[in-house]
Structures are given as structure tokens and as C-alpha cells.
C-alpha positions as CSV (number, residue, x, y, z in Angstrom):
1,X,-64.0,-101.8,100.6
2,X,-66.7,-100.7,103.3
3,X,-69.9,-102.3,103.9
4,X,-72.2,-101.1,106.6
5,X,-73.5,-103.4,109.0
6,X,-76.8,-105.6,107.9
7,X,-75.9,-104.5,104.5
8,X,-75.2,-106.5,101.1
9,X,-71.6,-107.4,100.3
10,X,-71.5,-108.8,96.7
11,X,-68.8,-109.8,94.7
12,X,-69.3,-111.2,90.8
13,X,-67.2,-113.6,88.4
14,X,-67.3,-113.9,84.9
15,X,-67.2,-116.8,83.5
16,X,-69.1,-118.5,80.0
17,X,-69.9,-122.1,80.8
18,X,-70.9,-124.0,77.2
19,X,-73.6,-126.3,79.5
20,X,-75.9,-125.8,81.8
21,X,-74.5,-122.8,84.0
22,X,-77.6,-123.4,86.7
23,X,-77.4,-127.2,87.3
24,X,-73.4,-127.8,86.0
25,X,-71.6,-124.9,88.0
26,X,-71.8,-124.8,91.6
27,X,-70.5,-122.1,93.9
28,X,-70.3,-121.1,97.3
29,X,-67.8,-119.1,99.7
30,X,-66.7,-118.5,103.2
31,X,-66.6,-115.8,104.9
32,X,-64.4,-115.4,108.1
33,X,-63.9,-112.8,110.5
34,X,-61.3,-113.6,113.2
35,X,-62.7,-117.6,114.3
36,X,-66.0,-117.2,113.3
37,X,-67.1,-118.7,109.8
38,X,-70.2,-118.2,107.7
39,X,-70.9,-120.1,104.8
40,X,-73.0,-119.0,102.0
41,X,-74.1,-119.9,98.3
42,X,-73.8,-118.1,94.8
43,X,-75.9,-118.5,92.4
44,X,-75.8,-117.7,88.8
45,X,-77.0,-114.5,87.3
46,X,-77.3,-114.5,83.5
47,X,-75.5,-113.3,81.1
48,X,-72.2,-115.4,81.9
49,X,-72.0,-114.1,85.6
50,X,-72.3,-115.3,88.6
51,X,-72.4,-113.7,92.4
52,X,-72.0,-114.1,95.7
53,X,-73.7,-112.4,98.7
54,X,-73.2,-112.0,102.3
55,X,-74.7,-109.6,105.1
56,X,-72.1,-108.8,107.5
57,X,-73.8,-108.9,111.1
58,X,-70.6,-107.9,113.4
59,X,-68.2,-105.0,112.4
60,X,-64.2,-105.9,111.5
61,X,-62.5,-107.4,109.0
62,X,-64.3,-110.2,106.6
63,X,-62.3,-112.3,104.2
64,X,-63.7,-115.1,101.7
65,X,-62.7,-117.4,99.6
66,X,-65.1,-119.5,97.1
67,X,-65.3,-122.8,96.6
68,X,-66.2,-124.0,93.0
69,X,-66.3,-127.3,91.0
70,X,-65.4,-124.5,88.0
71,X,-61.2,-123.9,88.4
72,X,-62.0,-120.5,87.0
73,X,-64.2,-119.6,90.1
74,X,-62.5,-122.4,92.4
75,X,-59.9,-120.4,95.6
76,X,-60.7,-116.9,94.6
77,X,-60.5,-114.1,97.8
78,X,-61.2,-111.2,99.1
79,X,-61.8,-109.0,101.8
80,X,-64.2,-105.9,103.1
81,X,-64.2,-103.7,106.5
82,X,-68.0,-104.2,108.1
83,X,-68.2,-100.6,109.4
84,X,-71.3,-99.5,112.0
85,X,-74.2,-99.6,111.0
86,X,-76.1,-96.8,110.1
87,X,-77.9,-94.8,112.4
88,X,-81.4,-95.8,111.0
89,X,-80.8,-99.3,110.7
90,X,-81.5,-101.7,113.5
91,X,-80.3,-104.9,111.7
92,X,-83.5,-108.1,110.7
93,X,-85.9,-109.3,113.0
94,X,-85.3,-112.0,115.0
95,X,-87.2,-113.5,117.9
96,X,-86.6,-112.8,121.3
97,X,-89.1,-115.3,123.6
98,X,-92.6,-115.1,122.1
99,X,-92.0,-111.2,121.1
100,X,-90.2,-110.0,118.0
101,X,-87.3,-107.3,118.1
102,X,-84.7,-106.3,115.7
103,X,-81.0,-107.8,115.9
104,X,-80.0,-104.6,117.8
105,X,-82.2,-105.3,120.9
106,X,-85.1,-102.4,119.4
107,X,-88.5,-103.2,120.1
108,X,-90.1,-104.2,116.8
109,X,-94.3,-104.6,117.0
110,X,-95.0,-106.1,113.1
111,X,-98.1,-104.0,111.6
112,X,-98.6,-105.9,108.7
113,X,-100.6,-106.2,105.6
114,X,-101.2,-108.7,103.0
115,X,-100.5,-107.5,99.1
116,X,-100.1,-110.7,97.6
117,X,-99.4,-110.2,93.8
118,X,-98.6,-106.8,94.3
119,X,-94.9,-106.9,92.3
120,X,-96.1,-108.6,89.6
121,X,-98.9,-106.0,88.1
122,X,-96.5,-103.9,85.8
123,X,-94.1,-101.0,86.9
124,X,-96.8,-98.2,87.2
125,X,-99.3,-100.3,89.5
126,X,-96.3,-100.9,91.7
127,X,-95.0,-97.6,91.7
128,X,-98.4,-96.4,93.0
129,X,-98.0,-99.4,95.6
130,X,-95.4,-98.0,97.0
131,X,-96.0,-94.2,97.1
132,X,-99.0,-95.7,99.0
133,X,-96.8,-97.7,101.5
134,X,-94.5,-94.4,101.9
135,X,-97.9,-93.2,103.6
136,X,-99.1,-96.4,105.5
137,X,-98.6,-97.7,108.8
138,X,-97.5,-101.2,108.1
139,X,-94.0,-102.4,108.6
140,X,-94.6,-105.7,107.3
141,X,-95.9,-106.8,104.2
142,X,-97.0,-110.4,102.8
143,X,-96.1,-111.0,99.2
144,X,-95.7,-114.0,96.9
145,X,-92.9,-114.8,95.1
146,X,-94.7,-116.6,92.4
147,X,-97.4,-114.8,90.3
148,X,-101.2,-115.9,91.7
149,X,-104.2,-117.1,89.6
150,X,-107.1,-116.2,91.9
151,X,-110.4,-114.4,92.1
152,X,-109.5,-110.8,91.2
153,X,-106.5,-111.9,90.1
154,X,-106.6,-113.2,86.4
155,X,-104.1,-111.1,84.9
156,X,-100.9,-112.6,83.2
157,X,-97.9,-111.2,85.1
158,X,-95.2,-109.6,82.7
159,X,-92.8,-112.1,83.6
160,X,-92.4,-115.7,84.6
161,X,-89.8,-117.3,87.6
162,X,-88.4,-120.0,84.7
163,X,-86.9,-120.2,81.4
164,X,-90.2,-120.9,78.7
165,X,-94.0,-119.4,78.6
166,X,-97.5,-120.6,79.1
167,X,-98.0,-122.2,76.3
168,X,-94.7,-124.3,75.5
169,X,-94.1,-124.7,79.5
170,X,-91.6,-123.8,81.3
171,X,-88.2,-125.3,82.1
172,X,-87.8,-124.9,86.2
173,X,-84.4,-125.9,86.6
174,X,-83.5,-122.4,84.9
175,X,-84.5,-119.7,86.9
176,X,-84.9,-116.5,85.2
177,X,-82.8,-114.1,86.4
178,X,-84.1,-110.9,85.1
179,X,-87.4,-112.1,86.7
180,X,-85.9,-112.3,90.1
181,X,-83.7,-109.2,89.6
182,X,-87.1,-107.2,89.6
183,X,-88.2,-109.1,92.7
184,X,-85.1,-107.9,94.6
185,X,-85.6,-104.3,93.4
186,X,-88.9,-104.3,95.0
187,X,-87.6,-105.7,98.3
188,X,-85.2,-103.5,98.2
189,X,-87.8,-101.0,97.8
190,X,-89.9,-101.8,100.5
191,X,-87.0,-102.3,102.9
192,X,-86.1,-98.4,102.0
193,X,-89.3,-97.8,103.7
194,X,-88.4,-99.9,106.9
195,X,-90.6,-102.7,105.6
196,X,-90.4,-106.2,106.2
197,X,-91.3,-108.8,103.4
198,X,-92.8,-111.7,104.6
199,X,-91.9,-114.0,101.2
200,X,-94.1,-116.5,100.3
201,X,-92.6,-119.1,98.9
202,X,-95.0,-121.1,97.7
203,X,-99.2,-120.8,97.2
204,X,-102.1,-123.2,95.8
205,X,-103.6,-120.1,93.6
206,X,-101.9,-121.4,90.4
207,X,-102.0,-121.5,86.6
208,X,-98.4,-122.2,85.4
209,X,-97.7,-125.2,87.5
210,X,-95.3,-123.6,89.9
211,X,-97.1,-125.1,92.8
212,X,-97.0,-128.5,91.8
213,X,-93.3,-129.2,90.5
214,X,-91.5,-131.9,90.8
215,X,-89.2,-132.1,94.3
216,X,-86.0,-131.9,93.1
217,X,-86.9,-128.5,91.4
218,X,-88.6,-127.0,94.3
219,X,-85.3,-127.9,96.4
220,X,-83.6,-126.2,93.4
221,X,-85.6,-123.2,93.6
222,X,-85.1,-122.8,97.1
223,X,-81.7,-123.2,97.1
224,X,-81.4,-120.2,94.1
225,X,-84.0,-117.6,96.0
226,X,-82.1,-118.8,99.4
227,X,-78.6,-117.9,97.5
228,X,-80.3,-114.6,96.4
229,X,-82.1,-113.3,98.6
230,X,-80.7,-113.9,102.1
231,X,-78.7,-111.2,102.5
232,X,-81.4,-108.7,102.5
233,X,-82.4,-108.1,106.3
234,X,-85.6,-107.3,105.8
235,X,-86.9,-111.1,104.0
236,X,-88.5,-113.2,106.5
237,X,-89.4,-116.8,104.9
238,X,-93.5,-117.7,104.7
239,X,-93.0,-121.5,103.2
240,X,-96.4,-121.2,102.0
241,X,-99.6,-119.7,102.2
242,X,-102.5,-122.0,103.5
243,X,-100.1,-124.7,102.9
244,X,-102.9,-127.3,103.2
245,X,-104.6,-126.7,100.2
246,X,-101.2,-127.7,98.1
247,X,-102.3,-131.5,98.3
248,X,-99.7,-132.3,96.3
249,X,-97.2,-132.1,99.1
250,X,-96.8,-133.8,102.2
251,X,-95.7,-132.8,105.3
252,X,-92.2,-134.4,105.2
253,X,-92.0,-132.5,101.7
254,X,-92.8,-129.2,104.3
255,X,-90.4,-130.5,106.6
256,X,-87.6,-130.8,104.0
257,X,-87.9,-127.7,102.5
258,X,-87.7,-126.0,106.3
259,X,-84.7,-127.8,106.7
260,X,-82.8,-126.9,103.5
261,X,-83.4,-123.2,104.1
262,X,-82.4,-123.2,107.4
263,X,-79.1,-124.8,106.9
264,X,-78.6,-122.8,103.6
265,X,-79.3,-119.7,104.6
266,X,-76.4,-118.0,106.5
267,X,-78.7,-114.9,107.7
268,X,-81.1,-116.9,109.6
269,X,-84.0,-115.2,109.0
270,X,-87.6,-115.8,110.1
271,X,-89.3,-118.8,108.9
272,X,-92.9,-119.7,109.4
273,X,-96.0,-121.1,107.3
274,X,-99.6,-120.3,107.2
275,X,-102.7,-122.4,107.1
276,X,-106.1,-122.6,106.0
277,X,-107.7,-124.8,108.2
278,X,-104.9,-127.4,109.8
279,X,-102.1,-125.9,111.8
280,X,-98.8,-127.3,111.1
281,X,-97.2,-128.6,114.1
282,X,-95.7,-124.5,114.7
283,X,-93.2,-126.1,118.2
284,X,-91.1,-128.0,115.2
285,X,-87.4,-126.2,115.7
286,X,-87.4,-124.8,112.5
287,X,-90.5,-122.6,112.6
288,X,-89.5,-119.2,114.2
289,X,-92.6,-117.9,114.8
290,X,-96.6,-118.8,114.2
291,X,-98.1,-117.4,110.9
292,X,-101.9,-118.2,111.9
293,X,-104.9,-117.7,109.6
294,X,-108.1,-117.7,112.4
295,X,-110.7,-115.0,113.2
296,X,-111.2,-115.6,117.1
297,X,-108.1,-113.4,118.2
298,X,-109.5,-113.9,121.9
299,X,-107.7,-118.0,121.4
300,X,-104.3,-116.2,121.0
301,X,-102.9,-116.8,124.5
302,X,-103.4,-120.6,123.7
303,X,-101.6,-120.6,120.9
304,X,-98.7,-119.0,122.9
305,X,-98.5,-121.1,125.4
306,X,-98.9,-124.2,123.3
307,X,-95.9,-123.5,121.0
308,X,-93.7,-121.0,123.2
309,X,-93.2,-118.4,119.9
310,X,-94.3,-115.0,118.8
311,X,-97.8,-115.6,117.0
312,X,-99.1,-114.0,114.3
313,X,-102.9,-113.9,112.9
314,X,-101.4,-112.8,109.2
315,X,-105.2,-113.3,108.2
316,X,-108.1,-112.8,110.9
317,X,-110.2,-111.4,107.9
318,X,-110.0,-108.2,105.2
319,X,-112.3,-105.2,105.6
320,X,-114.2,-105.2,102.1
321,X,-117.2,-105.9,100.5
322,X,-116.2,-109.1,98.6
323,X,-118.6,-112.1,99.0
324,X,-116.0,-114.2,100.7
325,X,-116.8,-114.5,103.5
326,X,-113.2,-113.6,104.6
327,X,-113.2,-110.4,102.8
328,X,-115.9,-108.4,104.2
329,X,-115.9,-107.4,107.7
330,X,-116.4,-103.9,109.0
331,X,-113.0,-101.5,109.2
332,X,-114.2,-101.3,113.1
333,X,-113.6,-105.2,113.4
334,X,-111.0,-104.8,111.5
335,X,-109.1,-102.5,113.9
336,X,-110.9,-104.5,116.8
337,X,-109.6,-107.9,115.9
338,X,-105.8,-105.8,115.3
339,X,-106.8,-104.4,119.2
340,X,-107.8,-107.6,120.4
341,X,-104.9,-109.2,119.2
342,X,-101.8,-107.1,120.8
343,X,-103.8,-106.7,123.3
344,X,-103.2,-110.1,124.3
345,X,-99.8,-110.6,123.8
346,X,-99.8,-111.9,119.7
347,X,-100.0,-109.6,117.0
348,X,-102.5,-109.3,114.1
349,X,-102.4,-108.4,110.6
350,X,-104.4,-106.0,108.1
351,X,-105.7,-107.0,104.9
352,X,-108.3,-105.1,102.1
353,X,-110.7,-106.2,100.1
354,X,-112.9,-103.5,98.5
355,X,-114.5,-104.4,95.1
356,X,-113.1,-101.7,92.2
357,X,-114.4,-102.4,88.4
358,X,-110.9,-103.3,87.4
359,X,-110.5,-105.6,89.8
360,X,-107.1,-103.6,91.8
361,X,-107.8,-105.4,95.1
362,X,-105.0,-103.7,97.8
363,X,-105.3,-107.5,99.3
364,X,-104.3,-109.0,95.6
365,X,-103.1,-106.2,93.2
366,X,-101.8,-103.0,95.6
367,X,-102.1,-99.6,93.9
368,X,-104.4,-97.5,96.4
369,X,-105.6,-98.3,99.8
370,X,-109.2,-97.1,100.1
371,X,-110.8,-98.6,103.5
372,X,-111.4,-96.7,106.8
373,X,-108.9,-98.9,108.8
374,X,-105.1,-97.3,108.1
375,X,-105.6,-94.1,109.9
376,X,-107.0,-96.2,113.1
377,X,-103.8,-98.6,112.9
378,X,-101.0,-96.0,112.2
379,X,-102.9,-94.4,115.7
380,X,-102.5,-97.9,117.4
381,X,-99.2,-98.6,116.7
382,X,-98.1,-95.3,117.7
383,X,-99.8,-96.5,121.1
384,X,-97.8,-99.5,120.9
385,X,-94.2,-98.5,120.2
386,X,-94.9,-95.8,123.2
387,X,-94.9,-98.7,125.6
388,X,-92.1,-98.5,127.7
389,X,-90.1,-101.8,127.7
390,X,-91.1,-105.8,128.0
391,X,-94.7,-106.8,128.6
392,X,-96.7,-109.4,130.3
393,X,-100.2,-110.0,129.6
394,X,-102.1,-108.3,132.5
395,X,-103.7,-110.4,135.2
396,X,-107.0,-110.2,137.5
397,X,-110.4,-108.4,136.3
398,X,-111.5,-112.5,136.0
399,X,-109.9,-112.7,132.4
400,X,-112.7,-110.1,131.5
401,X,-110.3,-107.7,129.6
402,X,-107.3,-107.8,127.3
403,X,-104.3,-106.1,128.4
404,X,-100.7,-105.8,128.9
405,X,-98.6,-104.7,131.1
406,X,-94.8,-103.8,132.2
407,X,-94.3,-104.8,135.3
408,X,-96.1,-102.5,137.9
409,X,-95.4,-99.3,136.0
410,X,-97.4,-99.6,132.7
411,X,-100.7,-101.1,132.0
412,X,-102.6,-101.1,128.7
413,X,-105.9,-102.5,128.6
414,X,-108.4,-102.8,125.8
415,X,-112.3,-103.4,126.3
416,X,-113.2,-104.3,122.4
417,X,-117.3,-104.0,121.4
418,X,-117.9,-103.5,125.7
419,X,-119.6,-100.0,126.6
420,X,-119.5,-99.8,130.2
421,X,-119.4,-96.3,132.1
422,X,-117.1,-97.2,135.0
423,X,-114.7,-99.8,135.3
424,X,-112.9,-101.2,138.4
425,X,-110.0,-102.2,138.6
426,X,-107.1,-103.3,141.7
427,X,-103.7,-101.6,141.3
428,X,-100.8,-102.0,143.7
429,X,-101.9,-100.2,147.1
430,X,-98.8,-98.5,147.3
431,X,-98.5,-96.8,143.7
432,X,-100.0,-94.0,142.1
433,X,-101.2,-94.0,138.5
434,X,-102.5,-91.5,135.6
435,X,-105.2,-93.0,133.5
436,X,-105.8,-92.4,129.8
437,X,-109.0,-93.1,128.4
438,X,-108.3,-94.5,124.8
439,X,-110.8,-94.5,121.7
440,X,-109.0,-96.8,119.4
441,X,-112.1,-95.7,116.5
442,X,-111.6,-91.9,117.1
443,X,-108.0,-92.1,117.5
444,X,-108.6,-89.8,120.6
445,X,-106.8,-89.8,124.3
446,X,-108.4,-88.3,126.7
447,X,-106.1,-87.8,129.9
448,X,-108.2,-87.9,133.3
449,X,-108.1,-85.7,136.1
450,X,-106.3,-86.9,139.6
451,X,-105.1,-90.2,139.9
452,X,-105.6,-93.2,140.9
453,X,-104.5,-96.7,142.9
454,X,-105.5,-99.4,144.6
455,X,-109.4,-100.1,144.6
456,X,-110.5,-97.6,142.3
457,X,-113.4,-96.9,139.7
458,X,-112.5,-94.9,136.5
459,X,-115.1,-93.0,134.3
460,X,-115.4,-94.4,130.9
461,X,-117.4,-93.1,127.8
462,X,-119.9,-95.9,127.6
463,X,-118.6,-96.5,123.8
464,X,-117.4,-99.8,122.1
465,X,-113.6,-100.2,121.5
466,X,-112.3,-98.0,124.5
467,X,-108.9,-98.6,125.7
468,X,-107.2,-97.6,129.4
469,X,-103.7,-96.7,129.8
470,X,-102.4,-96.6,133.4
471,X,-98.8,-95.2,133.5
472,X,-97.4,-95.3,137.1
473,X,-96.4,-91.6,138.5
């Protein structure tokens, strides 16, 4: 057998257990290519079978052999060829200083957005979802794994993550698997169109008691999405969105859970958690990265030199018309804060949250983005990829800018609501330049005549949210 590299090897066993095939059987396997070992968990699938997965990270031969307290799944092996990966795929997204790129060494700049409760609406809502991502510019997306009971959001979802219903309760040591089945075909989905999913795995905005279960179930239900769902590469772990507001845990309880996903999960994926007022303490070794919820994006080199990671604002505020006050800033602010954000060495994500009389939110629901933002972004992240290798956040001007820059050959730097008509700036004396004027609204670049270096003074539109782009002849 052949699997391509960063794929999904899985291999299934039958076998009818008359007890309790979640808590009685346990499985697992390891997986060896020359003196390297990998362990990794099965978990059990319904219907009298039970699977393991792996993703195969180097190329070569890969055997395995379970480990069961069943004798019928107990010593079985096997064996598969990793063969290259394909040409399109660059492997997940790991961290690389306090920048993310994929596991190939590509740059990877996250352009994310925030859908919630998007795969739990109903197969034609989602489908529409999706045929709007297939247009989009975002490459990340933030989604819960449980349903959410929330403004907007009051809808029963057509399934439930446990064995039971509303009204009798539900039995959370048995995982549904036909409920997470679906879950997977949507992450598969998504990563079909080079999407990351940013996996929430646990939320405040409840009505079937999911957030509050007892903590030998929520360690069981980690342990079965962990077993699942690690060998897709494009799952990064969110522990929880504004984690703060679930009073009913502690943070030893958020320590714990970081701790039994990072041993149990044999990809390594990202791993972070997002707040609503209180950070959690983000320079713990287990957090990969900052998930921050904040609106000043101009505090963003703090937060990177406090905790030494790539930082993301997943939530610096929707554009929409809500009355939350979170929810209703201006599509220019929106792509401003997005601006201001990059700009200064973090990253920033999207969000929408436009009324609509049946209460389809993109933010909440999905179906059809409808604000003035998307166009603007898929502009700026063209701009962004186009930067030619590692940045620095750009020095001198008296902090009155944010910019980047590579070295002494690239400079990008972004002006937000300022209008001025001439800018001066210091480059190296001994290097010559080309200047593009950038309207980050108008998605226009304008490129100006001669060049320039040194002491100089560049002609600018007197216009908010005006961008230059010094490329080094």
C-alpha cells in the first residue's frame, strides 16, 4: 500500500464486544520506520469496528503493530510505503520562531475567519458554506466542534456529539460516531480547499451541557477527537473559545487537557486558546502559538516579545451591524485592524456579522458572505505571500509607522487612518529602491517614477489606509 506524504493511513478491525466497546476496549499501535517510533491511538467507530490512523511525515517504509487489551485486536501488523508528497501539498503548519510556515519550509501567512457553527446547520447551508469558501480568501477557519446556543444561533443542530437527546440527556462516555464522521467530512472538505481548521474544542455558548461535564469525560472526549482527528494536517487545536467564561473550569483543568493532547497526539499539531478578557499565561510550553481576542492591534509587538510565539488576534472585531459592540465596525476597520496587524509582525483574523431576517450570520451560521471586506483581504494577502523571504519588523520613522521588512532589500510599510502627502523616510545610502504606493481600500498599486535611497521624500495620495512598498533594485 501507498500513502502520500501528510496523508491518512487507516487500517480497521472488526470485532463485536457484548460491553461497553468505548470505555472496555482499548487500542493503540506503533508505527516504525527504520529507528524512529510513533505512537498513536484507535478509537472505536460504531457498528462493531474500530480504526487506527496515522499521517506519515517522512517517506519509506512504515510498519505497525497494535496493542490491545482485546486478544482479537492485541499484536496485529502491517505495513505501507509513504511515497512523496503531492505536488500541492506542503505538509501542517507548524511554528517556526514567532512566524508560522508549513512542515515543508513554505511560507504560510494564516488569513482566517471565524464560522463558528457553521457544520452543524444541515447539509445545504453547508454546502453553500463551502462553495462560498471555494471563492474566499481565508486559509484558516475557526469552528467549534460542539453545536453553540448563542444569539443568532438558537437552532437545534441535526445531531448531537453523545449517545441520548435533549430531553432524556445524554450519555458522554459514548461518543457518536456518525456525529463525528460528518465532522471529519467537513474538515476534509475544507482542507481540499487548502484550509486550515482551527478546532475548538470547547465553548461557554451552551444548551446540552457539553461545556460543563464532568472531568473524566472531557479527558475521554479528548482522548476520542485526539484519536480521530490527528491525522488530518490541516486541524490545529483551539482548547477553547474565551476560555474564561467556562467558570466551571480551572486553570489546572486547562493545563491538563493541554497536556493530554500533546502527549496523545502523534502529529503535533498547533495548540492554543482564546480569551475574553484574561489571557492565559500563552509562554506555558504547551501553547504553540497566541490565539488573542483584543481590538488595539497596535499592542501586538508586546505580546510578541512577552511570550516569544506567533500571535494571532482571532477576534479584533466583526464588520456588521449587530448591537454588540464587537460585531459592528466598519469593513475599512476591518481590513485596517487585518493591515495594522501583519503589519507589525502578528497576524489578524476576519469575522462577519451582518443582521439577515433568518438569522444566517457568516460569523455563526456560514452560508453567504455579504460584507465589503473579502475582496480587500484576498488583495492583502496577495501582497503578503509576494514578500520575498523572512521579515523583521521595520525600524526608525520614531515608531510612527507599521512595517516590515527583509533585510535591506524589502520594505513594506502601512500608514493606517494617516493622510499625509509626503513621507520621509532614511534608506541605506548605498542602495537603490522602487517605491509602490499601496491603497489597501482600493486594492490599487500605483508604481512611482525614478527611484529612490537614502534621505528621500516620496509623494503620497493624502488618503487613509495607504501602504509603501520599497523593493531594492
Amino acid at each position: 500500500m501507498d500513502i502520500n506524504k501528510w496523508e491518512i493511513f487507516e487500517a480497521s478491525f472488526e470485532y463485536n464486544h457484548a460491553g461497553d466497546p468505548f470505555a472496555d476496549v482499548t487500542l493503540s499501535a506503533r508505527f516504525t520506520r527504520g529507528n524512529r517510533t510513533v505512537s498513536a491511538d484507535g478509537f472505536y467507530d460504531g457498528g462493531g469496528v474500530y480504526k487506527l490512523r496515522f499521517m506519515p511525515d517522512h517517506e519509506g517504509l512504515w510498519r505497525y503493530e497494535t496493542i490491545s487489551n482485546a486478544p482479537e485486536l492485541n499484536g496485529l501488523s502491517g505495513e505501507f510505503n509513504c511515497a512523496a508528497a503531492r505536488a500541492d501539498v506542503h505538509g501542517p503548519v507548524v511554528t517556526d520562531g514567532t512566524r508560522f510556515v508549513y512542515a515543508d519550509g513554505s511560507d504560510y501567512y494564516p488569513f482566517g475567519t471565524t464560522c463558528y457553527a457553521w457544520s452543524h446547520q444541515g447539509d445545504e447551508l453547508e454546502e453553500l458554506t463551502l462553495e462560498t469558501l471555494k471563492a474566499a480568501p481565508f486559509n484558516k477557519l475557526r469552528m467549534c466542534v460542539f453545536p453553540k446556543r448563542y444569539d443568532f444561533n438558537h437552532n437545534e443542530p441535526p445531531r448531537y456529539p453523545f449517545a441520548g437527546n435533549k430531553k432524556d440527556g445524554f450519555d458522554y462516555s459514548r461518543p457518536d460516531p456518525d456525529y463525528f464522521k460528518h465532522l471529519e467530512l467537513r474538515i476534509s472538505q475544507l482542507k481540499d480547499l487548502g484550509i486550515e481548521a482551527d478546532l475548538i474544542l470547547f465553548h461557554p455558548y451552551d444548551d446540552w451541557g457539553f461545556s460543563t461535564m464532568p472531568r473524566e469525560r472531557d479527558l475521554g472526549y479528548l482522548r476520542y477527537v485526539v484519536a480521530r482527528l490527528a491525522s488530518f494536517r490541516n486541524v490545529w487545536w483551539s482548547f477553547a473559545n474565551e476560555y474564561d467564561l467556562m467558570t466551571s473550569k480551572t486553570t489546572p483543568d486547562w493545563d491538563e487537557f493541554f497536556k493530554l493532547v500533546s502527549a496523545a497526539d502523534p502529529s503535533g499539531h498547533l495548540r492554543s486558546i482564546h480569551n475574553c478578557r484574561a489571557f492565559y499565561d500563552h509562554s506555558k510550553s504547551w501553547v504553540t502559538h497566541c490565539s488573542i481576542q483584543h481590538s488595539d492591534l497596535f499592542r501586538v509587538p508586546d505580546w510578541i516579545k512577552q511570550y516569544g510565539k506567533p500571535v494571532v488576534v482571532d477576534e479584533c472585531c466583526y464588520e456588521g451591524d449587530i448591537h454588540h459592540l464587537w460585531g459592528n465596525i466598519t469593513a475599512k476597520e476591518m481590513v485596517n485592524r487585518m493591515w495594522i496587524g501583519f503589519s507589525r509582525g502578528a497576524y489578524a483574523g476576519h469575522g462577519e456579522t451582518y443582521m439577515a431576517d433568518n438569522d444566517v450570520l457568516w460569523w455563526s451560521k456560514g452560508a453567504v458572505l455579504r460584507g465589503e471586506s473579502p475582496r480587500r483581504i484576498a488583495f492583502m494577502r496577495a501582497i503578503f505571500e509576494s514578500i520575498p523571504g523572512r521579515t523583521e519588523p521595520a525600524s526608525g520613522d520614531h515608531g510612527e509607522h507599521s512595517g516590515l521588512r527583509a533585510g535591506e532589500d524589502y520594505y513594506l510599510l502601512y500608514y493606517d487612518d494617516r493622510q499625509q502627502r509626503i513621507k520621509k523616510l532614511i534608506f541605506p545610502e548605498d542602495k537603490k529602491y522602487r517605491i509602490d504606493v499601496i491603497d489597501a481600500w482600493e486594492c490599487a498599486v500605483t508604481r512611482l517614477g525614478g527611484t529612490y535611497g537614502g534621505r528621500c521624500e516620496i509623494p503620497m495620495p493624502g488618503k487613509p489606509y495607504q501602504a509603501l512598498r520599497a523593493t531594492r533594485i
